[in-house]
Every structure is written in C-alpha cells, then in structure tokens.
MARROKOL-765846 format. One line per 3 residues: number of its first residue (from 1); their letters; for each residue z, y, x of C-alpha. Coordinates in Angstrom, 1 decimal, m for minus. Layout:
! residues N
NUM	A	Z/Y/X ~ ...
! end
This chain:
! residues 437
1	XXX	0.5/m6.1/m40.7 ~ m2.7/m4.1/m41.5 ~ m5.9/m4.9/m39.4
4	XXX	m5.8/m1.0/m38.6 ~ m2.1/m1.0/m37.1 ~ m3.1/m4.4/m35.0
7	XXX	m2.5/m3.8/m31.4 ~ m5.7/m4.4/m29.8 ~ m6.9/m7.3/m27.7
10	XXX	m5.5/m7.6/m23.9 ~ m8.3/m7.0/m21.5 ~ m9.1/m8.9/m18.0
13	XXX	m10.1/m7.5/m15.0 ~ m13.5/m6.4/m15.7 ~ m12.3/m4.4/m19.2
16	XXX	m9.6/m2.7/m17.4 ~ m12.1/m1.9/m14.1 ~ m14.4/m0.3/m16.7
19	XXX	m11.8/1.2/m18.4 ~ m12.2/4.9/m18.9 ~ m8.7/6.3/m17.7
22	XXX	m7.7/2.9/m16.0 ~ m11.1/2.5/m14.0 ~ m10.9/6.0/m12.8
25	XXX	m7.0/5.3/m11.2 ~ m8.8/2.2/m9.8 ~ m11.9/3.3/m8.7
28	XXX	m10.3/6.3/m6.6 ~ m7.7/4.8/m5.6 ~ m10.5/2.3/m4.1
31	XXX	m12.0/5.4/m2.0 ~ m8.5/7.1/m1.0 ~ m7.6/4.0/0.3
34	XXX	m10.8/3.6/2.2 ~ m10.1/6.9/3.7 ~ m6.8/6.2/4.2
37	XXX	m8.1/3.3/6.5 ~ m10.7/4.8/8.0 ~ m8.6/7.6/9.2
40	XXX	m5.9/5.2/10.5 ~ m8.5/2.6/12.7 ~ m10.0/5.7/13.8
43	XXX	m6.9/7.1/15.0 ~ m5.6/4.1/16.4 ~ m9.2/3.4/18.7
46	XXX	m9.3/7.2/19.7 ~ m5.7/6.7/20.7 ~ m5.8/3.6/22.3
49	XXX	m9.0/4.9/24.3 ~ m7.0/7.8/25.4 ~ m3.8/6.4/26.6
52	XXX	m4.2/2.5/27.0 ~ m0.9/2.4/25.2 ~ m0.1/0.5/22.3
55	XXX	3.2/2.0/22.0 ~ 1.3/5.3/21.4 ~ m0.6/3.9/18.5
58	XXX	2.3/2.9/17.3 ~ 3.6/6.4/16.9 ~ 0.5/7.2/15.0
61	XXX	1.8/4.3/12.5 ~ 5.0/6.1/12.8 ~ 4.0/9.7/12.0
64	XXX	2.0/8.3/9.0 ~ 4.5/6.2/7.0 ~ 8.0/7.9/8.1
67	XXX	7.4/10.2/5.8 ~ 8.1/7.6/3.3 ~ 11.7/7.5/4.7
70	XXX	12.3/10.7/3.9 ~ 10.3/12.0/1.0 ~ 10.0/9.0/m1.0
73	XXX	13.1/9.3/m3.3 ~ 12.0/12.8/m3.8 ~ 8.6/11.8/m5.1
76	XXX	9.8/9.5/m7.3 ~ 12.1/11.6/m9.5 ~ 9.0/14.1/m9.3
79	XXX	7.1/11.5/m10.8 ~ 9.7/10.3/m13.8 ~ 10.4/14.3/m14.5
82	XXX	6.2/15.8/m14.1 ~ 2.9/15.1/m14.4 ~ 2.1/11.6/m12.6
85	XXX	m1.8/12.9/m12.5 ~ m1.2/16.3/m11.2 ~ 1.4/14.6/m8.4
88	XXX	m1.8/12.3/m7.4 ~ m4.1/15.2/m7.3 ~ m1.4/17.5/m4.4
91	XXX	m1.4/14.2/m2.4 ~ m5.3/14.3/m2.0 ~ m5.2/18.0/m0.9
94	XXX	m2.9/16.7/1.6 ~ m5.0/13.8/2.8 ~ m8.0/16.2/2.9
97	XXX	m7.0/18.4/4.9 ~ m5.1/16.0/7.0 ~ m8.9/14.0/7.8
100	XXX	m10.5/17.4/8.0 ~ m8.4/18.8/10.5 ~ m9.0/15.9/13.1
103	XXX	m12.5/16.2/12.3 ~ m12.8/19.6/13.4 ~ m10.9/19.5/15.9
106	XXX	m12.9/17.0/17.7 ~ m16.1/18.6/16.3 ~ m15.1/21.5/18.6
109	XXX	m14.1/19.9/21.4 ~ m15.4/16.5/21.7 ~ m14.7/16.1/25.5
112	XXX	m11.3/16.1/24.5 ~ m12.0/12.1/22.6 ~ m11.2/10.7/26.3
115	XXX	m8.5/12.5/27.1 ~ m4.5/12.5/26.3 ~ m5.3/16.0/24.8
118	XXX	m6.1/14.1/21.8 ~ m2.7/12.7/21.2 ~ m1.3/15.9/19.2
121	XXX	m4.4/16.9/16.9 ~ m4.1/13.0/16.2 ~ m0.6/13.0/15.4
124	XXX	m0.5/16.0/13.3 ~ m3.3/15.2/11.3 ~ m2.2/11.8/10.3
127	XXX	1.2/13.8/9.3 ~ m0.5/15.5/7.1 ~ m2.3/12.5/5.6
130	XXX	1.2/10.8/5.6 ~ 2.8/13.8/3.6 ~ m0.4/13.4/1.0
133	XXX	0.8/9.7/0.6 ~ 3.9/10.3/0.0 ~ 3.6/13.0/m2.3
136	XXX	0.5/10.3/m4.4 ~ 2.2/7.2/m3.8 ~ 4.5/7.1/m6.1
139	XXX	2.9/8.4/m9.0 ~ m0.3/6.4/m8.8 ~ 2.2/3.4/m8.7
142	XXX	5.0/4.2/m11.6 ~ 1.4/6.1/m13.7 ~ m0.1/2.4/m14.0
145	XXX	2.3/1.1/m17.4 ~ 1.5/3.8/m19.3 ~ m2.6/3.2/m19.2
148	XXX	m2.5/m0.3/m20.1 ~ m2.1/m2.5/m23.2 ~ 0.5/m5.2/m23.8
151	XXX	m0.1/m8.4/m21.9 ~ m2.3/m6.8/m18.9 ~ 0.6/m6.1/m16.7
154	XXX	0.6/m8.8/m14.7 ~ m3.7/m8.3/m14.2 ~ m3.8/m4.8/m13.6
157	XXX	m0.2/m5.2/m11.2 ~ m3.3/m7.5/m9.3 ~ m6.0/m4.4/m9.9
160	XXX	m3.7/m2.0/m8.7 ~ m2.8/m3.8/m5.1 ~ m7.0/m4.4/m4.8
163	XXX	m7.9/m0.9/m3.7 ~ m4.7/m1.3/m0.8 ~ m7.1/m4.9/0.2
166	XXX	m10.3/m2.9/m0.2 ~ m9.4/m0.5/2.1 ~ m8.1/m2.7/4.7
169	XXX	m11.5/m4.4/4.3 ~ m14.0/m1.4/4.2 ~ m11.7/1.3/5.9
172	XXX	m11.4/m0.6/9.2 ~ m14.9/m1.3/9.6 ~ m16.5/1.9/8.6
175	XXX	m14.0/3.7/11.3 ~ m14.8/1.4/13.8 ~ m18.4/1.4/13.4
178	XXX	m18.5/5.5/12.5 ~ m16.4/5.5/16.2 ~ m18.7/3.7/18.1
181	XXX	m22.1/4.9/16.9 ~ m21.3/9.0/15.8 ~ m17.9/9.9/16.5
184	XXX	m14.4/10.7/15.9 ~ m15.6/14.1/14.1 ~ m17.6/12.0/11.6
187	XXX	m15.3/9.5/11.0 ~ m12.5/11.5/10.5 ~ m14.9/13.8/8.0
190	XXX	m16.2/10.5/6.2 ~ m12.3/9.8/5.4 ~ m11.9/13.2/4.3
193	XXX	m14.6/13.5/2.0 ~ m13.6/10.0/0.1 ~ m10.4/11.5/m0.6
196	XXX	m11.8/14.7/m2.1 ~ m14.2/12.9/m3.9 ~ m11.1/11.2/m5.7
199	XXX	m9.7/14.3/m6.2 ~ m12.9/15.3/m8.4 ~ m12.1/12.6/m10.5
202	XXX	m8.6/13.5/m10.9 ~ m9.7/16.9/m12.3 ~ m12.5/15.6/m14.4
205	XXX	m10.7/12.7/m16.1 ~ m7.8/13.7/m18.5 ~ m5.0/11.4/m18.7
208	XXX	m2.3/10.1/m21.0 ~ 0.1/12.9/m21.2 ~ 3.8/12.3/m19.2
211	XXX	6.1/10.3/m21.5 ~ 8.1/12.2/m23.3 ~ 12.5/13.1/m21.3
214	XXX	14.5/10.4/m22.6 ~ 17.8/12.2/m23.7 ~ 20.9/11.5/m21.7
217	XXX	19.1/9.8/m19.5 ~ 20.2/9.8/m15.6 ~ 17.1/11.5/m13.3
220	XXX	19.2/12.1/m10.3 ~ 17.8/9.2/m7.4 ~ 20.8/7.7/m7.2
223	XXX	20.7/6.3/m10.8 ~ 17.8/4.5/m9.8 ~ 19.8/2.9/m6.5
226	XXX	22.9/1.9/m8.6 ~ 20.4/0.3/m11.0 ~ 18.9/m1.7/m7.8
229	XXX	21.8/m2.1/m6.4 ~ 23.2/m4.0/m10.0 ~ 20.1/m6.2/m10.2
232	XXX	20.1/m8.7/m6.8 ~ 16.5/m10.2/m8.0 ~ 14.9/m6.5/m8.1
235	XXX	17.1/m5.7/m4.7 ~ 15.7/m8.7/m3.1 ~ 12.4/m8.0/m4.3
238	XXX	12.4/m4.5/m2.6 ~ 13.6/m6.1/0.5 ~ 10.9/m8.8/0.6
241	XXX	8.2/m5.9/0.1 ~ 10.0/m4.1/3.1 ~ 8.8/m8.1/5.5
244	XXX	5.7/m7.7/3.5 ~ 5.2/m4.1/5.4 ~ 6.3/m4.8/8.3
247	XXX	4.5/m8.3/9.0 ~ 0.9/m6.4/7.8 ~ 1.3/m3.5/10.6
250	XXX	m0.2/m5.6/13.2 ~ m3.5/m5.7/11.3 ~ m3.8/m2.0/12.4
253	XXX	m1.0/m1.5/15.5 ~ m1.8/m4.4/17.6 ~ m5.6/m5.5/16.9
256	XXX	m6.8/m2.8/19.5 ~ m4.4/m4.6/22.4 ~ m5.3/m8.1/21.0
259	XXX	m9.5/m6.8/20.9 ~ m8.7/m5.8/24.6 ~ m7.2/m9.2/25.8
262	XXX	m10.0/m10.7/23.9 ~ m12.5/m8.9/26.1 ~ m13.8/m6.7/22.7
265	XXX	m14.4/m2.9/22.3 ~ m14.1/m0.8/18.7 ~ m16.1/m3.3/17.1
268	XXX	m13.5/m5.9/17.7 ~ m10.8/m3.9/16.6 ~ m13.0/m3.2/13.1
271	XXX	m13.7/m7.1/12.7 ~ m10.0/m8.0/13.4 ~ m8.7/m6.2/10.8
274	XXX	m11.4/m6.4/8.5 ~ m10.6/m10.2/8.4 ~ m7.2/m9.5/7.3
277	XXX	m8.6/m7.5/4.7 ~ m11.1/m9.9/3.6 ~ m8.4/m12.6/3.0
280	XXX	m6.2/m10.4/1.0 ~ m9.1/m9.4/m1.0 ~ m10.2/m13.1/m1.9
283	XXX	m6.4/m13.8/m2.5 ~ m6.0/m10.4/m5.1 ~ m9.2/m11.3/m7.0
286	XXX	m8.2/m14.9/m7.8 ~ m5.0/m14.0/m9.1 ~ m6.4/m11.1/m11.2
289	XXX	m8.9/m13.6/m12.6 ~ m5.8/m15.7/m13.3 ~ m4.5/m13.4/m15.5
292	XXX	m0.8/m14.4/m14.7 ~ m1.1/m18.4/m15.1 ~ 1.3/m18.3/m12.2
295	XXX	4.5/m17.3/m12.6 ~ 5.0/m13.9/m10.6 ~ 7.9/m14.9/m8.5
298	XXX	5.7/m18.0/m7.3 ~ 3.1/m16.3/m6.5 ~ 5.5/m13.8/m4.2
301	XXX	7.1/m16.6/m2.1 ~ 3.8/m18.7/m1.6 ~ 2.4/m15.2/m0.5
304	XXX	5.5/m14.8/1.6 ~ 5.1/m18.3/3.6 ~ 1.2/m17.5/4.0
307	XXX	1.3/m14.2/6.0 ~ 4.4/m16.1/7.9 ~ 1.9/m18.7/8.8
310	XXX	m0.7/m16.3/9.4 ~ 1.3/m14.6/12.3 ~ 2.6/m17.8/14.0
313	XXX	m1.1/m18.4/14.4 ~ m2.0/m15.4/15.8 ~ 0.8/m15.6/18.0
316	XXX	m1.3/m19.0/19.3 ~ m4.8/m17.4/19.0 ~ m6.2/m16.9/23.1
319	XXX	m9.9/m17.0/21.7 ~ m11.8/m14.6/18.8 ~ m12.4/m17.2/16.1
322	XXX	m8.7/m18.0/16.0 ~ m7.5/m14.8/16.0 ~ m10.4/m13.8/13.0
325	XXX	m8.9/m17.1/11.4 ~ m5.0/m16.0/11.5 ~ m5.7/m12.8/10.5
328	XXX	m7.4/m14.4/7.4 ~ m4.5/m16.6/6.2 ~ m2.6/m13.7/7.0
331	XXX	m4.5/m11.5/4.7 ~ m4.4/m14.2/2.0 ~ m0.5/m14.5/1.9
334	XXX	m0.6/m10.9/2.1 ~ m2.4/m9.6/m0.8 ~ m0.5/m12.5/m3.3
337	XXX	2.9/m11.5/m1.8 ~ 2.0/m7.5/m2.8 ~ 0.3/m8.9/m6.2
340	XXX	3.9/m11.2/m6.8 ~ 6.3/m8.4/m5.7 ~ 4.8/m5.4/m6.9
343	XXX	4.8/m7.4/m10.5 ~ 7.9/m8.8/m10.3 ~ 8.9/m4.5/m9.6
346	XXX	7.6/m3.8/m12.0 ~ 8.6/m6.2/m15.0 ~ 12.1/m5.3/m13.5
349	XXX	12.0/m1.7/m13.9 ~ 13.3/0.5/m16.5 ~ 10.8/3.4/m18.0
352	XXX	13.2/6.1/m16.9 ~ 14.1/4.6/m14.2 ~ 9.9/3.4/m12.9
355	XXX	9.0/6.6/m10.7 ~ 11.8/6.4/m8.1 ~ 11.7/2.0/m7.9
358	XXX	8.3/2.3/m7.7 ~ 9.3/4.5/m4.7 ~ 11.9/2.4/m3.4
361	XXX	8.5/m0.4/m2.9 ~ 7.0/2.2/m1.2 ~ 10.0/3.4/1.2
364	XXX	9.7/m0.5/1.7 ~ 6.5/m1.0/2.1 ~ 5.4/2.0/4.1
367	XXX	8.8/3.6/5.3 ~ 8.9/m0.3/6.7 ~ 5.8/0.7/9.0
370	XXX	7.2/3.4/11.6 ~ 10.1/0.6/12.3 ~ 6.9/m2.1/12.3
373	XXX	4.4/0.3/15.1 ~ 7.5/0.8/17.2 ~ 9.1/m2.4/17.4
376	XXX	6.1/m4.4/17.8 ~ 3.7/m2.0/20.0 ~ 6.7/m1.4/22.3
379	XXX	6.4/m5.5/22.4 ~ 2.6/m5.9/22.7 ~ 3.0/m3.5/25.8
382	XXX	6.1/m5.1/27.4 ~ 6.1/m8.6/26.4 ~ 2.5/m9.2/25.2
385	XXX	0.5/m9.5/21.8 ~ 1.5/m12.8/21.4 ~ 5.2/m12.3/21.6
388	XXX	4.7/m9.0/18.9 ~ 3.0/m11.5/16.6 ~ 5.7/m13.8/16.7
391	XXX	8.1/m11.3/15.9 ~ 6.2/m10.1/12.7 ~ 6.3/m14.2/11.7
394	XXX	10.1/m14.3/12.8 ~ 10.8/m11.3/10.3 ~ 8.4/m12.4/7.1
397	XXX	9.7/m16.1/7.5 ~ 13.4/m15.3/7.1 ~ 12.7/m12.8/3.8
400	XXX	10.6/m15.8/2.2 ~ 13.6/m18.1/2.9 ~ 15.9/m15.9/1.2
403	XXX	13.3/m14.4/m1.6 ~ 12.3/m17.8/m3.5 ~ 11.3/m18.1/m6.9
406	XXX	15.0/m18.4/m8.1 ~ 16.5/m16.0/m6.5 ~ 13.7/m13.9/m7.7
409	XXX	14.3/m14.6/m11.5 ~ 17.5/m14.0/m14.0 ~ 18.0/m11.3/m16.6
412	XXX	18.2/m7.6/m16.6 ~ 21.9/m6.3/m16.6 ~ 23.2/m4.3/m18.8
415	XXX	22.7/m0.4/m18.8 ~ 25.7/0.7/m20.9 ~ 27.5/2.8/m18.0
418	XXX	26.6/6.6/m16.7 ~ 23.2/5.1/m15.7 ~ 21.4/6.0/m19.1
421	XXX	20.6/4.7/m22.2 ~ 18.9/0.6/m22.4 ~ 14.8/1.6/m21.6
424	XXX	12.2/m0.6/m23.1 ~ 11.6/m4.4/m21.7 ~ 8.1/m3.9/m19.5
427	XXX	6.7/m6.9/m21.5 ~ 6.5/m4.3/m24.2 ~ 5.1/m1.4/m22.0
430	XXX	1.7/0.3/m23.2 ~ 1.9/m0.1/m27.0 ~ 1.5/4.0/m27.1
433	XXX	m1.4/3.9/m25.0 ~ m2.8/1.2/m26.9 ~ m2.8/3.0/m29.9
436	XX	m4.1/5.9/m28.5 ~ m6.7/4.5/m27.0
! end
C-alpha cells in the first residue's frame, strides 16, 4: 500500500471537536440542545407557576416528545432516501419558530405568566419545537458515520451524546435563571436564537454529499423493523434506550415538585437539573477520552445500574444536598448508558438500513418521554415525588437486568431475504470520508 492511498490516522476528541464538518454537527448541536433545554425548564417553571400541577408539566413533556411516536419512522426513511443536512436545517426552522412564538406571546401579554392562560401558547409552542426535533433528530443521528474516519466511532458515538449532557447542564440553568431575573419572553427568545444560530451554520458549512441509493435495497420502514426484530442484541438495545428515556424525565418533569417540597423557587428547579446534567457530562467526557478501552456493552449496563441507583436515592432524598447528590449519580449512569447504547446502535446498524434505527433510538428515547411525564407527574401529584422516583428506579433496574453485556453481544444475522442486500460492517464506516477529507 502506497503512503498516498494510506487511510489517515484516527482522531480523539479534540481532532474531531475541531473538525471542520464534524465540529460544526457538534458544536450546533451543542446550542440546539441548549435551546432545546432552555425552552423545556422554562416551560415547565411557567407551567408549574401557573397551575401548581405536575401532571400539567407533564403534558408539556408530552406534547414535546409524542411527536416521536408518530413521526419518527417517517424521518428516518427521509433521512436514508435525502439530504441528512438539509433534514437538520427544516428541524431548526421548526424549533425557531416554536421558541419565538412563546416569546411573543408572552412579550405581548406578560400578565398572562401567572395565569392558566398560559397553558395553550405553552403547549403549542413546545409542539412546534417537538415537530423541529423530530424532523432533525434523526438525521443529525444516522449523518454522524459518514463524517468520521475508521476507528472513531466509538469516540465521536461519546461526542455525539455530549451536546444532549451539555444541554441538560447549561439549558436548565440559563432558563431558570433568564425566568427568574427577565422573563419568560427572554428566555423563550434566548432558546430561539441558539437554534437559528445553528441553523447559520448549517447553511454556511457544506457537507459530505448523501451516500449514494444502494440498488435493490428495501427503504420502506418496515425493512428496518424486520431487521430489529431478527437481531435480539440490537432489539434489546432499543428497549434499554426506551428505560434510559423514561428514567431521565424526572430531571425535567418532577424537579419543579421536588424544588417545592424542598422549600426552593426557579432557582432550585435550574440547580436540580443542572446536577443531573453535570454528572452526565463528567461521565460522557471520560469515556470519550477513553477512546473505547471499554467494551461498549459494559459501558451500557454499568450506565444502566447507575441511573437505577441514582433514582432509588432520590426516592430517599428529604433534604437539598441529597437530592443534588442523586441527581448526580443519576446523571453519571445516564450519559455512559446513552454513550454504551447509542454505540452499541450503531455498530449494529446496517448503512441502508442507519436513518430509520437511528429513529427507532429516538422513538425510544424521546417517544419514551410523553409515557415518562404522564405516568410519573400523575404520581408526584397523587402519591408524592418520592414514590414517582421510585418508579423511574423500578423501570431502569428491570431493563439493566435483562440488557447485560451478553445479551448485548453476538453477530449480525444474515441479510439474504427481501430485506436488501448485506451493507457494510460499521467497523468499516467512514473510509469515503476519509479519503475525501
């Protein structure tokens, strides 16, 4: 082999967060995220505020991910038959105006912060910033392969969950504090703006081109379920991300009821949830400085056991510092369950086949959610935060039972049936781009 047909060098984290094409994904997917956040906290204090109810923000949780129910399959054939970048780019537009419309609504009539007249410019909002989601979530998810050398899969599967943990660390405590000190108008603007300024970015940076129709190749979603469905490891890891979704939704649902009962205000409610963030932040970054030393499906059912443990001590938590504690482990387990899964997806999933799995994670991640704010709010208000919490643990504990490193591993099957022609191992994913790059 010639020097000058050598594939190049894998990168670490800091090449690929510096990365021309790559850095820009992960760098705006760092400020949608944010707003994405900041939007929801803010949503779920002004709501709160308004009706005393966590049931009720709940069902701004459940506005925002159902969508993902729905749409998600949709998406992700969009995203294995289009343009990946341009699919992004519609989902911004929808999160903009989504933000924007809350903000002016409130801008015009800010009496209306106090008052159950706020439910419905709320709700329909966050739809729209739910729809935007939907329509991105996908793409930025399946996109990720083709912008990435052999080898870094397993770092930038780490990079790519970060911006989720940044979010859940910055978004809750900018919202909270922008609440408290100017206003739902300017929080709910601030969210908007980060997603438009992501959207700049999309325009300005020019991405790989879509790969290329493989012939006879099955688009149609169900080719993508029948492939799931025919490998139990990938099945159970798209069940596991599903616990993984559900146990998180307190971070946001219940930490205005628990701030209450813990005699705190927005502030509270920011801190609270910024500690869950913090921990899944720590947790990402010390797995993408690992490079993959662990194995993938360890690093899922450690991550699995953690945010289990992190619940059952919230569930226990009457005083601030041991709620700011569980919500820590919490976050911990969290971000190296989403690192472990989402690779563990990924290194499972066919090229023709990436857009719509990489939608089934987030119909199990997100579509999880609506099913999370209802069950567990309509708990927190009859039975008490505690009993909510121990709920979450109940659910993520049984998963991480059943999703352990074994039953996580085993080969591929076979794709000689109706499903499509035999796609590319991942483990061999981004030589193109490599050499284009």
């Amino acid at each position: 082999m010639t020097a000058a047909s050598a594939p190049l060098p894998a990168r670490g984290a800091l090449g690929l967060m510096f990365d021309r094409v790559f850095g820009t994904l992960f760098w705006g997917k760092v400020l949608s995220v944010v707003g994405v956040w900041t939007h929801g906290i803010v949503a779920a204090i002004v709501m709160y505020e308004a009706t005393k109810s966590a049931l009720m923000v709940g069902l701004v949780g459940v506005v925002q991910f159902a969508p993902q129910l729905i749409l998600s399959p949709i998406t992700g054939k969009w995203a294995d038959l289009g343009n990946p970048a341009r699919q992004i780019l519609l989902g911004r537009v929808f999160c903009v105006a989504g933000s924007a419309s809350i903000a002016i609504w409130f801008a015009i009539t800010p009496e209306s912060a106090d008052s159950t007249s706020a439910a419905m410019p709320i709700l329909l909002g966050t739809l729209l910033v739910g729809l935007g989601f939907v329509i991105g979530g996908p793409a930025m998810q399946s996109i990720v392969p083709s912008l990435i050398r052999p080898g870094e899969l397993s770092t930038a599967m780490a990079l790519n969950s970060l911006p989720m943990t940044a979010g859940r660390v910055a978004g809750p405590a900018l919202g909270a504090y922008l609440a408290a000190h100017l206003g739902p108008s300017a929080a709910f603007t601030f969210s908007a703006a980060l997603h438009l300024i992501f959207a700049i970015f999309l325009i300005l940076v020019r991405f790989p081109a879509p790969p290329a129709r493989i012939p006879d190749a099955d688009y149609r979603v169900r080719a993508a379920l029948r492939y799931v469905w025919r490998d139990r490891p990938l099945l159970l890891g798209l069940i596991a991300v599903g616990a993984v979704g559900f146990a998180a939704d307190p971070s946001i649902t219940l930490t205005p009821a628990m701030a209450d009962q813990l005699g705190g205000g927005a502030q509270l409610v920011g801190t609270l949830s910024a500690a869950f963030g913090i921990g899944a932040a720590l947790s990402m970054l010390v797995l993408a400085v690992m490079r993959g030393r662990v194995r993938s499906v360890w690093v899922s059912s450690i991550g699995l056991f953690l945010l289990g443990a992190g619940c059952v001590l919230l569930a226990v938590s009457f005083v601030t510092a041991a709620a700011l504690i569980g919500f820590v482990l919490a976050g911990v387990g969290f971000g190296a369950a989403m690192t472990g899964l989402s690779t563990v997806v990924q290194e499972r999933a066919p090229e023709d086949l990436r857009g719509r799995i990489m939608a089934l994670w987030l119909v199990g991640f997100l579509g999880s959610r609506p099913f999370a704010a209802a069950i567990l709010g309509g708990a927190a208000d009859g039975l008490g935060v505690q009993v909510a919490f121990l709920i979450a643990a109940a659910s993520v504990l049984l998963v991480a039972m059943l999703a352990r490193p074994g039953a996580l591993s085993g080969p591929l099957p076979t794709r000689n049936d109706e499903s499509g022609p035999v796609a590319a191992r991942n483990d061999e994913i981004g030589p193109q781009a490599a050499r284009s790059r």
